[in-house]
Backbone bond lengths (Angstrom), bond angles and torsions (degrees), N, CA, C in turn:
res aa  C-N    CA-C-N  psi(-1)  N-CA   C-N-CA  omega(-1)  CA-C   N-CA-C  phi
1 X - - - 1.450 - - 1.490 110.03 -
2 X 1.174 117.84 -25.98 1.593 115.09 163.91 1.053 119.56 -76.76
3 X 1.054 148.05 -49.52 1.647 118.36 156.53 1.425 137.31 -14.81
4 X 1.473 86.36 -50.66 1.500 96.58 172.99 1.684 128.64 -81.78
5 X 1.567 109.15 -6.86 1.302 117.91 142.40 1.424 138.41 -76.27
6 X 1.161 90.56 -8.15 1.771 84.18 -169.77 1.679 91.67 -103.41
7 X 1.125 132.53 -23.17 1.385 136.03 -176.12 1.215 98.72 -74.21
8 X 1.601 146.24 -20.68 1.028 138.88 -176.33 1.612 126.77 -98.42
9 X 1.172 78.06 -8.06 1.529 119.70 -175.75 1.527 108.78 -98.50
10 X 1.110 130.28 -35.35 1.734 141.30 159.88 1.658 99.99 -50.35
11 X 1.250 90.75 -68.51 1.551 105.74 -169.87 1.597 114.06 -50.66
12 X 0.863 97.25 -34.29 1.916 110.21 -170.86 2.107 114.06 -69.02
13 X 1.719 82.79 -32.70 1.553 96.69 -175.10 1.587 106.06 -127.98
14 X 1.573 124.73 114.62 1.659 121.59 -162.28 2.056 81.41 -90.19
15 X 1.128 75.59 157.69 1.994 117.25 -164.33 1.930 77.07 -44.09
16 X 1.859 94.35 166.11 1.808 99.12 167.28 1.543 103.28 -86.17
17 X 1.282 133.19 -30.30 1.302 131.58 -161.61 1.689 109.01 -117.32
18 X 1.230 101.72 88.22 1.585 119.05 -174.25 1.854 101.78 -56.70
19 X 1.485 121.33 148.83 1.780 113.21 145.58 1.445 122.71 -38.08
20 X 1.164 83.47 142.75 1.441 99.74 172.40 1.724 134.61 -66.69
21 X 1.298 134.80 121.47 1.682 121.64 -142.88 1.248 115.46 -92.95
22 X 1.614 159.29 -154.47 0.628 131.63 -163.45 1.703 84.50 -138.05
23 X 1.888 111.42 149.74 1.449 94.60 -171.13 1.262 129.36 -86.77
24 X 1.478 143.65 -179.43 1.106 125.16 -168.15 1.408 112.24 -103.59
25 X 1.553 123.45 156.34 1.710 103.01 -167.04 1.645 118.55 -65.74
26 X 1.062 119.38 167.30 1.684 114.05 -168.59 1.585 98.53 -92.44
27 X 1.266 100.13 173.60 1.586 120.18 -150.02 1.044 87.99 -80.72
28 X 1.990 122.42 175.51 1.632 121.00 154.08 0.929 130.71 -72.55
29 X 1.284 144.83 178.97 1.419 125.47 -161.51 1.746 113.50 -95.08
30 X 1.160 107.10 73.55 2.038 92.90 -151.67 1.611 87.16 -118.13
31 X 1.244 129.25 129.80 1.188 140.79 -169.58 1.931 125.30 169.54
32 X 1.169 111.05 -170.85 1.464 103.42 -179.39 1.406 105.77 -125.64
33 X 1.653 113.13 159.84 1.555 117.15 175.38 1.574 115.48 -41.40
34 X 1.271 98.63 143.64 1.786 110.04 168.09 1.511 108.46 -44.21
35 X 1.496 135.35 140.34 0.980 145.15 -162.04 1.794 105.27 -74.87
36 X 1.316 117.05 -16.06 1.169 128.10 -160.59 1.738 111.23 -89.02
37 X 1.324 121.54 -13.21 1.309 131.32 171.05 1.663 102.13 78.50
38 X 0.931 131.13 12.58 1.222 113.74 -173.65 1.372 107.52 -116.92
39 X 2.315 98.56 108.36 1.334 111.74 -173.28 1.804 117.93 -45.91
40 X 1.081 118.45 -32.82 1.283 117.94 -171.49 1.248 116.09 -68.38
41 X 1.596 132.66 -25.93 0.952 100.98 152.40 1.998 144.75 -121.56
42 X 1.127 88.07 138.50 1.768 103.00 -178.18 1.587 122.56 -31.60
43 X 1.288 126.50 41.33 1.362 106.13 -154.49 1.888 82.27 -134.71
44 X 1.363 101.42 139.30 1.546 114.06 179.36 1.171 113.69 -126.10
45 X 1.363 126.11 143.98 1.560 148.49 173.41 1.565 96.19 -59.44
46 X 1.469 131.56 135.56 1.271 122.49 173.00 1.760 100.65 -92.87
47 X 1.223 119.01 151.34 1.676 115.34 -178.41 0.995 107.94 -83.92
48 X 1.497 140.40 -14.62 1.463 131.10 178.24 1.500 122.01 -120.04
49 X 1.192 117.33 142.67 1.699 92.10 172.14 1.407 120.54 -65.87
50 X 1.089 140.57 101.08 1.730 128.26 140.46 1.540 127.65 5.41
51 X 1.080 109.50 138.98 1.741 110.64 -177.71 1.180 91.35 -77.55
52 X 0.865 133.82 132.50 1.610 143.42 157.55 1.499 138.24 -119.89
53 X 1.173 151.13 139.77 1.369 163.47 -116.01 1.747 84.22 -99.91
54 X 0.920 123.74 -168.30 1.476 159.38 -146.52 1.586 86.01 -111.29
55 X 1.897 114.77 145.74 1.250 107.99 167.81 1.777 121.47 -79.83
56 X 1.299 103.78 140.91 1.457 96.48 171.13 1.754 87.41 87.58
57 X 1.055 153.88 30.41 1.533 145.88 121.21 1.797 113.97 -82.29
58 X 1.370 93.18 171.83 1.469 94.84 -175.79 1.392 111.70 -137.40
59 X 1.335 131.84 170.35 1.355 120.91 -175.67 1.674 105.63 -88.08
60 X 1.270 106.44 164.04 1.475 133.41 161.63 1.663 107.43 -28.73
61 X 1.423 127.31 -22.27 1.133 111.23 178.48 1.422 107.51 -111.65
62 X 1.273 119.47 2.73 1.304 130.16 -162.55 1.277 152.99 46.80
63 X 1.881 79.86 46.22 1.458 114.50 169.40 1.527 116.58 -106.01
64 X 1.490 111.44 132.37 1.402 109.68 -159.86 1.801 102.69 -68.31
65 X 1.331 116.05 131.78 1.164 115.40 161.21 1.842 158.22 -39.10
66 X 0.835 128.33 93.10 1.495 120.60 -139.87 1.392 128.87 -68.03
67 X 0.847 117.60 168.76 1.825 113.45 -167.12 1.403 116.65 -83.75
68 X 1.152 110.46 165.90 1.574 97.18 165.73 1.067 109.35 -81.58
69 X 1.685 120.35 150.85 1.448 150.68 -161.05 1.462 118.69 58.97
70 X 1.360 108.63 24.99 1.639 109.46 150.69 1.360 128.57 -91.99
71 X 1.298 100.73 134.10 1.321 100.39 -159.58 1.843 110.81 -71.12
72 X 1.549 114.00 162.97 1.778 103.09 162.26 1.771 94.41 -95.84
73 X 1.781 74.53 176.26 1.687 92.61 -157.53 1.593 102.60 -96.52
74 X 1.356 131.21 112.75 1.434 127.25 162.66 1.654 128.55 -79.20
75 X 0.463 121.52 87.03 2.297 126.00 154.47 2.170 90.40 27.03
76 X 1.113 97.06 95.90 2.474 91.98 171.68 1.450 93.26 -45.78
77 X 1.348 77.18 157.31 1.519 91.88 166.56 1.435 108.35 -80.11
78 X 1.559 123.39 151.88 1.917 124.16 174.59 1.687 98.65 -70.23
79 X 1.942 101.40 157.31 0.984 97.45 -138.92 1.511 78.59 -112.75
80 X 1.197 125.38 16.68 1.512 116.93 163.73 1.489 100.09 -96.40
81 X 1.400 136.47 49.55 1.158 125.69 -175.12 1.535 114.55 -100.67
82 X 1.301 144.29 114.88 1.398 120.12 -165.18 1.394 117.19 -106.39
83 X 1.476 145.49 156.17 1.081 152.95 166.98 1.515 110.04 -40.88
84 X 0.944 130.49 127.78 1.697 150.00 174.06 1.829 88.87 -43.43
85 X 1.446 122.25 151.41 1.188 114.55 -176.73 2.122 104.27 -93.79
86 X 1.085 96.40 163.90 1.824 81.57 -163.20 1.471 114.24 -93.29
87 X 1.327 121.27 142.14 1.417 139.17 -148.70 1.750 104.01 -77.75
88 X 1.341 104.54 119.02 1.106 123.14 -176.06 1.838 112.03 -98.74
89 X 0.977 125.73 115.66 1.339 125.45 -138.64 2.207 82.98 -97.45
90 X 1.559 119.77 127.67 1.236 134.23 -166.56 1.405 110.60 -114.64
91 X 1.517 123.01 125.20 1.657 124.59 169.62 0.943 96.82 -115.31
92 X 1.655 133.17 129.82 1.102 140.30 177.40 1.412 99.86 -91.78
93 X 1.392 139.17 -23.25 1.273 144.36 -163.24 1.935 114.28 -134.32
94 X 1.069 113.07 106.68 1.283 113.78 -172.12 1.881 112.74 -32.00
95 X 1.276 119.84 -174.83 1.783 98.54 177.02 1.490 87.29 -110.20
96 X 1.832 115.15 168.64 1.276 134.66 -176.73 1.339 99.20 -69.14
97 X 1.648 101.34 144.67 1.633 114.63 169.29 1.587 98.18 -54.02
98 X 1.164 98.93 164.18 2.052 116.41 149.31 1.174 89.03 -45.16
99 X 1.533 94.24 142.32 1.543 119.72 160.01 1.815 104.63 -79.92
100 X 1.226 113.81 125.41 1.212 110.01 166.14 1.365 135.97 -43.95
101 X 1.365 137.97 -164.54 1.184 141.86 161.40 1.261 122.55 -67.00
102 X 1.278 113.14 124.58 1.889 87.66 167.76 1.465 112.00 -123.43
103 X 1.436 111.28 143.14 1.250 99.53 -168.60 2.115 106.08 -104.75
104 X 0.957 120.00 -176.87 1.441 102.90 172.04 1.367 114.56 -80.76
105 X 1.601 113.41 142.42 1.101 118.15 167.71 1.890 122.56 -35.60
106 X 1.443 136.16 154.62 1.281 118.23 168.12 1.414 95.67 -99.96
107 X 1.458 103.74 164.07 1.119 120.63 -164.50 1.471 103.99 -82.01
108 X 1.697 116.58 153.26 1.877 119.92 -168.07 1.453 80.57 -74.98
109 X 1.746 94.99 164.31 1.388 131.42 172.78 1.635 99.92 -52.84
110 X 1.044 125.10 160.95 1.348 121.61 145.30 1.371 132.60 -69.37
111 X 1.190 125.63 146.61 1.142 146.17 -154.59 2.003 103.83 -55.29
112 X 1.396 94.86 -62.66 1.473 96.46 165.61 1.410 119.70 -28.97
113 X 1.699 108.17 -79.07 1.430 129.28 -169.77 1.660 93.46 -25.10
114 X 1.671 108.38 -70.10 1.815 113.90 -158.37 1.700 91.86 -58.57
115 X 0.790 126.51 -50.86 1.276 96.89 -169.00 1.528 121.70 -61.54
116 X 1.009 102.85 -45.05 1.949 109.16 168.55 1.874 107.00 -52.72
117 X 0.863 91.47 -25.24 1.760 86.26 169.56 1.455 109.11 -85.58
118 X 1.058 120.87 -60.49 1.379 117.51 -170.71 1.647 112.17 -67.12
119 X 0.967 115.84 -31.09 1.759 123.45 149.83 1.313 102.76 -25.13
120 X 1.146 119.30 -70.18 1.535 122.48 -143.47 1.489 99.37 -91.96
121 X 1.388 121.62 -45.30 1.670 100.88 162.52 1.149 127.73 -77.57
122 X 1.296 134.23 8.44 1.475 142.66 152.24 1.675 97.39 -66.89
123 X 1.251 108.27 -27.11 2.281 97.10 -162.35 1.697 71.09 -98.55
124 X 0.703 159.30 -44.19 1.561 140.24 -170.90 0.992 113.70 -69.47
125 X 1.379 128.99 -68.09 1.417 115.44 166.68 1.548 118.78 -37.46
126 X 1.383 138.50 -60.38 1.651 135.29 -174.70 1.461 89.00 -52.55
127 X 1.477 138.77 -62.41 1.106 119.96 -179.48 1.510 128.36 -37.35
128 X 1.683 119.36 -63.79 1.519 106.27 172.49 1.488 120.24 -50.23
129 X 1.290 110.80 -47.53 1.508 113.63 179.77 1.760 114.42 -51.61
130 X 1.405 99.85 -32.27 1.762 91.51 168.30 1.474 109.00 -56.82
131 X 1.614 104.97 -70.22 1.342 127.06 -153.70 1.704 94.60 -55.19
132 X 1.030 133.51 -31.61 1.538 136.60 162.66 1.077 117.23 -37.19
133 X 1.931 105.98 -65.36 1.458 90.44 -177.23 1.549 121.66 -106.61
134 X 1.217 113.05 10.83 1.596 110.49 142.12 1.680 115.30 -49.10
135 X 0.817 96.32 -68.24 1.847 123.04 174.70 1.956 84.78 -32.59
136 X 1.320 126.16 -111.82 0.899 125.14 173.06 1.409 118.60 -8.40
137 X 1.403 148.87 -68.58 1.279 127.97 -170.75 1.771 108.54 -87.58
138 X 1.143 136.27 -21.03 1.413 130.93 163.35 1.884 105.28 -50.89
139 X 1.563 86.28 -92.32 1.300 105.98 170.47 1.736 96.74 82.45
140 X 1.564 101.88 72.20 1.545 125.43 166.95 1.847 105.38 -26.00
141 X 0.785 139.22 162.22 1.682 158.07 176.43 1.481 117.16 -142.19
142 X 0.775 157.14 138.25 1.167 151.25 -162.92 1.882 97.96 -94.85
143 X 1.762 124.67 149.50 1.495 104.74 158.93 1.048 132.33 -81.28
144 X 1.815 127.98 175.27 0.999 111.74 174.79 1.587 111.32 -137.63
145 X 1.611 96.27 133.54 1.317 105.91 -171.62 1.839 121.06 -115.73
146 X 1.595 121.86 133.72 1.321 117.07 -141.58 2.061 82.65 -131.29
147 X 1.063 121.43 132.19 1.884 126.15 172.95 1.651 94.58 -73.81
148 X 1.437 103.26 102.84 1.726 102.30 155.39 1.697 122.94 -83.41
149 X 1.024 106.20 -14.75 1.557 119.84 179.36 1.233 132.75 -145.57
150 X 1.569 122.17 137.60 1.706 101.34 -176.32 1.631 64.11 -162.95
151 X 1.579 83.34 137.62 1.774 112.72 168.23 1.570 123.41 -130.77
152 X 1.300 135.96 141.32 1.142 115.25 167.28 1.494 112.19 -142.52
153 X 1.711 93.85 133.88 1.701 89.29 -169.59 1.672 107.60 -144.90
154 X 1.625 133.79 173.52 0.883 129.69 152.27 1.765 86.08 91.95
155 X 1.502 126.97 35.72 1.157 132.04 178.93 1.749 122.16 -90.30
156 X 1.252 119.74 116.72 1.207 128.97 -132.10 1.823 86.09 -148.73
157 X 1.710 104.08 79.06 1.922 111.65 173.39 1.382 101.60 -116.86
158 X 1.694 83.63 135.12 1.814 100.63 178.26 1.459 91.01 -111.21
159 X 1.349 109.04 116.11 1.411 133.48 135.80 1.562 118.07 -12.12
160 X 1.520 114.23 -82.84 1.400 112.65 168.45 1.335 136.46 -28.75
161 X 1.454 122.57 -54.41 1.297 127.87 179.93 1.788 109.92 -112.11
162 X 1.453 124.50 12.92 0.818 132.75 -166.07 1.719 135.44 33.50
163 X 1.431 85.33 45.57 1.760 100.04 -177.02 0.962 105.44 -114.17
164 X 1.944 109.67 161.72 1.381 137.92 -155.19 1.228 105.26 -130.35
165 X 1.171 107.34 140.79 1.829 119.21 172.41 1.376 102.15 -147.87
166 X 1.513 116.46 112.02 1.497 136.03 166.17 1.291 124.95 -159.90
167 X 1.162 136.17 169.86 1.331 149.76 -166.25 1.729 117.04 -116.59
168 X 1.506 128.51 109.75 1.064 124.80 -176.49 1.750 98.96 -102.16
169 X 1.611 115.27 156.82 1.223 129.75 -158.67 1.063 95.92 -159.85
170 X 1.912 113.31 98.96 1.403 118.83 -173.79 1.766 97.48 -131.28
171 X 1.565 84.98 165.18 1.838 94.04 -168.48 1.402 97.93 -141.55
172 X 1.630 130.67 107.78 1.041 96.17 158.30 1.619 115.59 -137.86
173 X 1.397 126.17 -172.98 1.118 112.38 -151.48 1.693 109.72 -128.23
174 X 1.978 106.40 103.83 0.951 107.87 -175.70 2.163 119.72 -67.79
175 X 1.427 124.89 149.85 1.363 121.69 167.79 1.526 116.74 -127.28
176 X 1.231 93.43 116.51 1.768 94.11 -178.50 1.685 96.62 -79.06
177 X 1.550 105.12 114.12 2.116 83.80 153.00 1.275 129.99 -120.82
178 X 1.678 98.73 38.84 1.334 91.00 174.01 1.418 110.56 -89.87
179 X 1.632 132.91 132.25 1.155 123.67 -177.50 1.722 117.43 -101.83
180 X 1.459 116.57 31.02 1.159 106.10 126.82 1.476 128.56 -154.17
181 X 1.112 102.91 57.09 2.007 133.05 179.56 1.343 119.46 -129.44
182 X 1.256 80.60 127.28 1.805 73.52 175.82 1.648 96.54 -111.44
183 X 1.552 97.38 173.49 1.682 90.10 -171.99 1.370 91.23 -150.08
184 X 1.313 106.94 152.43 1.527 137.00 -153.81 1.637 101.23 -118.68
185 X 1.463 116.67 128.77 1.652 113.12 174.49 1.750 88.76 -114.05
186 X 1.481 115.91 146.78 1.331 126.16 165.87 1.353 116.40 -141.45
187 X 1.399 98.09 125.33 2.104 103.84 170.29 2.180 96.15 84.70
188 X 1.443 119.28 35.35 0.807 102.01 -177.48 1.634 146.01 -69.72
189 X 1.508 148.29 101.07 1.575 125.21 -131.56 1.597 69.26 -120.99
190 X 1.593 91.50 153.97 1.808 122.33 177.73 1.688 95.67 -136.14
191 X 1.830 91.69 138.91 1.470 79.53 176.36 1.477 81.14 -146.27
192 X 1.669 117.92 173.62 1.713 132.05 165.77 1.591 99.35 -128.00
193 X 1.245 98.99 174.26 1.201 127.98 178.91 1.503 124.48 163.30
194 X 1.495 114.37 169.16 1.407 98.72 -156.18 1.591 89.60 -108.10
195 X 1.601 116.72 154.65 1.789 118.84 -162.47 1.731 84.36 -112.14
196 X 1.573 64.79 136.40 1.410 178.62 89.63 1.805 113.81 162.48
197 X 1.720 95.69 74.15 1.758 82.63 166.25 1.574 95.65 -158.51
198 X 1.540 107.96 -162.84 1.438 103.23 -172.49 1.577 123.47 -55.15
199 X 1.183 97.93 -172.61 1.904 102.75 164.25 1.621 112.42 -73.38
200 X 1.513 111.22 159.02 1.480 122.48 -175.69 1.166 89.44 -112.03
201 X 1.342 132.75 -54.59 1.582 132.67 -162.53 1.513 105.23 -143.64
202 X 1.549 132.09 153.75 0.944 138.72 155.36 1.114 116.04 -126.80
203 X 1.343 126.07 147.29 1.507 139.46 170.38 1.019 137.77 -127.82
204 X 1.280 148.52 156.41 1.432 147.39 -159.14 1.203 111.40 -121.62
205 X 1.464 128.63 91.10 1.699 125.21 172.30 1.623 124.52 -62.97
206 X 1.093 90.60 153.45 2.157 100.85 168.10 1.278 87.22 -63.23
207 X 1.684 98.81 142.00 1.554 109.56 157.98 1.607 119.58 -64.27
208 X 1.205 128.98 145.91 1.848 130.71 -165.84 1.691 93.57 -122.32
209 X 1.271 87.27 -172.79 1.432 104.30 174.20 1.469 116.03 -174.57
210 X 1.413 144.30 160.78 0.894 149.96 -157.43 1.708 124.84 -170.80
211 X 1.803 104.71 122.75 1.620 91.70 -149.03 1.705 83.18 -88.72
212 X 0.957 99.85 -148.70 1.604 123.25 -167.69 2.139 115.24 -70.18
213 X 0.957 103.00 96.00 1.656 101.62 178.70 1.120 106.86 89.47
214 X 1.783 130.39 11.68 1.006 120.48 170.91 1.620 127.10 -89.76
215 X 1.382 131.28 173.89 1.322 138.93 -178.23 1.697 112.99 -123.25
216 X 1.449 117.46 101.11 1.583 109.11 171.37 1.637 107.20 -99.02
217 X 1.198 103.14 160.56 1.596 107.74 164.63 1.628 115.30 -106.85
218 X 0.885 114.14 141.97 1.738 105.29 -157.91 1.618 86.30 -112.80
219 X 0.720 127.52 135.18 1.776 125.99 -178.14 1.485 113.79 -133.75
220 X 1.207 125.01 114.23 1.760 122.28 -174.50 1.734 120.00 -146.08
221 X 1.436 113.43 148.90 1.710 102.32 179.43 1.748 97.56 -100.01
222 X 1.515 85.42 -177.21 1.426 92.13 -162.08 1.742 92.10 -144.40
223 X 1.304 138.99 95.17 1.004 121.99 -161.95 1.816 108.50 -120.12
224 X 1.665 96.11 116.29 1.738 99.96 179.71 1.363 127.45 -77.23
225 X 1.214 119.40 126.75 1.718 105.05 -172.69 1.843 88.99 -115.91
226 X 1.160 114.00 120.77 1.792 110.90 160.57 0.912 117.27 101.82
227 X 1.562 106.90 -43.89 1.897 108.95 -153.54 1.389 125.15 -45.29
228 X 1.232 98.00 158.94 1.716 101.37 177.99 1.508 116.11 -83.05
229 X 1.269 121.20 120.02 1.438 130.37 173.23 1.358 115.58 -103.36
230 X 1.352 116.34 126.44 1.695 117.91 -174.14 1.064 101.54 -69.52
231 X 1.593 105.71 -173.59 1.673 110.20 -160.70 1.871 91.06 -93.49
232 X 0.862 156.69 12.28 1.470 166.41 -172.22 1.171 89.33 -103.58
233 X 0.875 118.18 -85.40 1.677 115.46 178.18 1.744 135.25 -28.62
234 X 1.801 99.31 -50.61 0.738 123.78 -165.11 1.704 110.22 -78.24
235 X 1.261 121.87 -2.95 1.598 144.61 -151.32 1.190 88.81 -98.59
236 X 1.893 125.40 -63.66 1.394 110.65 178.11 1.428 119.19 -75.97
237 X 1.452 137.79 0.27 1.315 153.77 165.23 1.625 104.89 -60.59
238 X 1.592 114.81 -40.09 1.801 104.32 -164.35 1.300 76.48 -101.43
239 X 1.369 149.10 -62.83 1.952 142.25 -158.83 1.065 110.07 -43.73
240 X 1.481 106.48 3.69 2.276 91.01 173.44 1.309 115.81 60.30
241 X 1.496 101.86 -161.67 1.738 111.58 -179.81 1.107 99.32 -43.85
242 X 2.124 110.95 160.24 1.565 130.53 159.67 1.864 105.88 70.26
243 X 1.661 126.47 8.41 0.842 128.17 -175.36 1.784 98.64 -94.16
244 X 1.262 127.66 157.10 1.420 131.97 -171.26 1.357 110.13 -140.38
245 X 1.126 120.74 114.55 1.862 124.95 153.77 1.599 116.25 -82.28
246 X 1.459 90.39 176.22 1.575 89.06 177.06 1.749 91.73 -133.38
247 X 1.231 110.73 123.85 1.495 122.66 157.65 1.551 161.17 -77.68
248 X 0.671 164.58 14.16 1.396 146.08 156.42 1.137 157.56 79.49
249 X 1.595 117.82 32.07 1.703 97.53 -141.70 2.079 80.16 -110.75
250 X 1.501 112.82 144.66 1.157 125.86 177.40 1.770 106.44 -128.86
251 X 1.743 99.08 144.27 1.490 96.54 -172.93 1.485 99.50 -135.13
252 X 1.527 152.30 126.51 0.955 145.07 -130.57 2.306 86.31 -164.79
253 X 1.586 100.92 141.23 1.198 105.50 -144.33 1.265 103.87 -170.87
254 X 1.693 126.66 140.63 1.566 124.75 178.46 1.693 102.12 -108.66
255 X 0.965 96.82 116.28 1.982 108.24 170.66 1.310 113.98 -92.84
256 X 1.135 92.89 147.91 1.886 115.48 174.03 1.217 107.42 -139.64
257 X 1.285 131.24 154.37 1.895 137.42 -164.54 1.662 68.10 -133.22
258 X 0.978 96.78 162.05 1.492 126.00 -174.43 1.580 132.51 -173.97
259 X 1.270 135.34 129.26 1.139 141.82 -174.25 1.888 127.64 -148.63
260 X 1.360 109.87 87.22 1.263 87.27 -172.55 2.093 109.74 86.73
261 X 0.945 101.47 -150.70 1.278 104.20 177.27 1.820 127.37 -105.52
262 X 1.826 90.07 14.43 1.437 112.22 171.37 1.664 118.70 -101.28
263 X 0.907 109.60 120.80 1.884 115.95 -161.31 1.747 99.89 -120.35
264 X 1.222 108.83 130.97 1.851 98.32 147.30 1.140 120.87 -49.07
265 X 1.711 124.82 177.74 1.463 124.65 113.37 1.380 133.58 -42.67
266 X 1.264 126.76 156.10 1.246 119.61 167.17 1.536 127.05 -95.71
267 X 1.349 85.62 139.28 1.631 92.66 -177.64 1.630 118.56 -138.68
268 X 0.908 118.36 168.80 1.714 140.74 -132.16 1.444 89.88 -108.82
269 X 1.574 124.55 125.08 1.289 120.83 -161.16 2.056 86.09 -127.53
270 X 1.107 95.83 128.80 1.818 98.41 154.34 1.421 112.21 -120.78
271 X 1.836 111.50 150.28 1.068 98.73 168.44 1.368 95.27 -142.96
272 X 1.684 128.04 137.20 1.682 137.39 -176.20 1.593 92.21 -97.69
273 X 1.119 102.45 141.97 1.587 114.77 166.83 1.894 104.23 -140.87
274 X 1.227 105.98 113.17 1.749 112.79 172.65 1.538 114.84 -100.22
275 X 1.317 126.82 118.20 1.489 117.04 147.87 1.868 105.82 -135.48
276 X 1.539 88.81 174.72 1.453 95.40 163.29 1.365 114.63 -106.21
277 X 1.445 120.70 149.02 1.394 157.47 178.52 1.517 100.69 -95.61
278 X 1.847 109.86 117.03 1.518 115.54 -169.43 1.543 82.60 -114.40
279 X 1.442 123.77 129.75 1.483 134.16 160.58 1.668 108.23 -64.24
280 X 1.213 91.56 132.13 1.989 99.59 162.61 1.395 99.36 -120.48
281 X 1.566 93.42 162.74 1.245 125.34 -179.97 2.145 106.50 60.99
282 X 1.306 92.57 -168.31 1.488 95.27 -161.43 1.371 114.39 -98.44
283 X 1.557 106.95 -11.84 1.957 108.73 -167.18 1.756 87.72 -109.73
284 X 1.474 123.94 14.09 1.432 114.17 153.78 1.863 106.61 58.67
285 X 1.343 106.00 34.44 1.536 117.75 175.56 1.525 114.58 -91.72
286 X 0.767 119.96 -15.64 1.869 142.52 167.09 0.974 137.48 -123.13
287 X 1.576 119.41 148.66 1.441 117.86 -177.70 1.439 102.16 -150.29
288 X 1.656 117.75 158.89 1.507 109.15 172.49 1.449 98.18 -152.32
289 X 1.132 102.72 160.86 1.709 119.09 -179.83 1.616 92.16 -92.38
290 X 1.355 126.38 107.95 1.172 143.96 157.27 1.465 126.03 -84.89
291 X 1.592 121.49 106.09 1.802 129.08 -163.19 1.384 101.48 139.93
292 X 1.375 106.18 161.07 1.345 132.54 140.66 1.853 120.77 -4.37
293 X 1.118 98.48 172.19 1.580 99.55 163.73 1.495 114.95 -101.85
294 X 1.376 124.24 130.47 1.410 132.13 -145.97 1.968 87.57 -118.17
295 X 1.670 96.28 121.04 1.260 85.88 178.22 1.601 132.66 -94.23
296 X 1.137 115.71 153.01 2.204 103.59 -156.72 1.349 108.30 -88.12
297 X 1.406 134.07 174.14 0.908 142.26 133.99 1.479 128.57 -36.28
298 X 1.667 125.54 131.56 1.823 109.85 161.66 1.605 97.19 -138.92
299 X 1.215 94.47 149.88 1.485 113.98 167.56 1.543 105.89 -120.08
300 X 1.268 103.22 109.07 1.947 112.09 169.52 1.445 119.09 -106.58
């Protein structure tokens, strides 16, 4: 009957030293470098403890189980492995100067002022743009003036001091063609002389005028008292009859085109007129411009 107590009695109370269990799989590998710094080797701190068996058991292969903060084992690194080469820091573009100074903007005009400005080059501009196309459909011409006559008489040369005393008597014949301007001469002076040297006489004309497509003849004397005549000059002065000069007569004048209550500026008119003077008779007391009407030079 004891047998059969003590078997019931086994059963009732399990053994003190149970089998051994089986271990649990190991953690991932998540942790930090070995404390020891030395890159070569692969071995990491795990960050958590692992469930682990009972102390003093061993695993299934019958390797004792490891503690917490042993590291697992990683593959070294190969030992031909070399250091990255070291970073050399690159500006492809030099850096920006200093920014200068800045000072504050000044403050805009007032509102008034710009408009009073722009007023006034708005009335200047409509102004050129008129005067443009006035300009455009007139379309000023300059006149044209041609010497129909030149006389010279009452010639009175002293040898000794080589001076002249005579009277010139010129005609010539201004043409307006603009046909619808009339044009205005003011302050007009006429002078002669023999080419190429100074004036003999100057004179001061009545101001003229002339309407549109018309033709005046401007007719004036010119009278020399004294003057000095070079010896060029003076050569056909002693040869008497069939002797010839060459003359001079200039007429200088302020113009205005005008229409209505539309006027130019004024401007400064020259006009050159050249002929020669043929002496008659034998005591060389006369001369005349013999031809046609010879037309002059103008500068407007």
């Amino acid at each position: 009957m004891q047998p059969s107590s003590s078997s019931s009695s086994s059963s009732a109370h399990p053994p003190d030293h149970p089998g051994p269990k089986p271990p649990p799989p190991p953690a991932p590998a998540m942790g930090y470098p070995a404390p020891n710094g030395n890159p070569s080797a692969a071995t990491y701190f795990a960050a958590a403890a692992p469930a682990a068996p009972a102390s003093g058991t061993t695993a299934a292969n019958g390797a004792p189980t490891p503690a917490f903060g042993v590291a697992y084992p990683y593959p070294a690194a190969p030992h031909n492995h070399h250091p990255p080469p070291p970073h050399h820091p690159h500006y492809p573009y030099p850096p920006p100067p200093p920014h200068p100074h800045h000072y504050a903007p000044h403050p805009p005009p007032p509102t008034c002022l710009r408009r009073l400005l722009a007023a006034v080059v708005g009335a200047f501009l409509l102004l050129g743009a008129a005067t443009f196309i006035v300009w455009l459909l007139l379309r000023p011409r300059a006149p044209a003036f041609s010497l129909a006559s030149l006389a010279l008489s009452r010639v009175a040369y002293s040898p000794a001091n080589s001076s002249l005393s005579a009277s010139f008597d010129a005609a010539l014949l201004a043409a307006n063609p603009n046909a619808k301007l009339a044009v205005s001469y003011f302050s007009p002076l006429a002078s002669v002389s023999f080419a190429p040297s100074s004036p003999l006489a100057v004179a001061s004309l009545a101001p003229f005028g002339q309407g549109p497509r018309n033709t005046t003849t401007l007719a004036f004397r010119l009278v020399v008292d004294g003057a000095y005549v070079g010896p060029d000059e003076a050569a056909a002065l002693k040869s008497g009859g069939g002797g010839a000069v060459d003359v001079q007569v200039r007429l200088m004048a302020v113009a205005v085109f005008d229409r209505g209550g539309w006027r130019t500026r004024r401007r400064v008119m020259r006009v050159m007129c050249d002929a020669q003077l043929v002496f008659r008779g034998n005591n060389a007391t006369e001369a005349a411009f013999n031809g046609p009407a010879r037309p002059c030079d103008i500068v407007l």
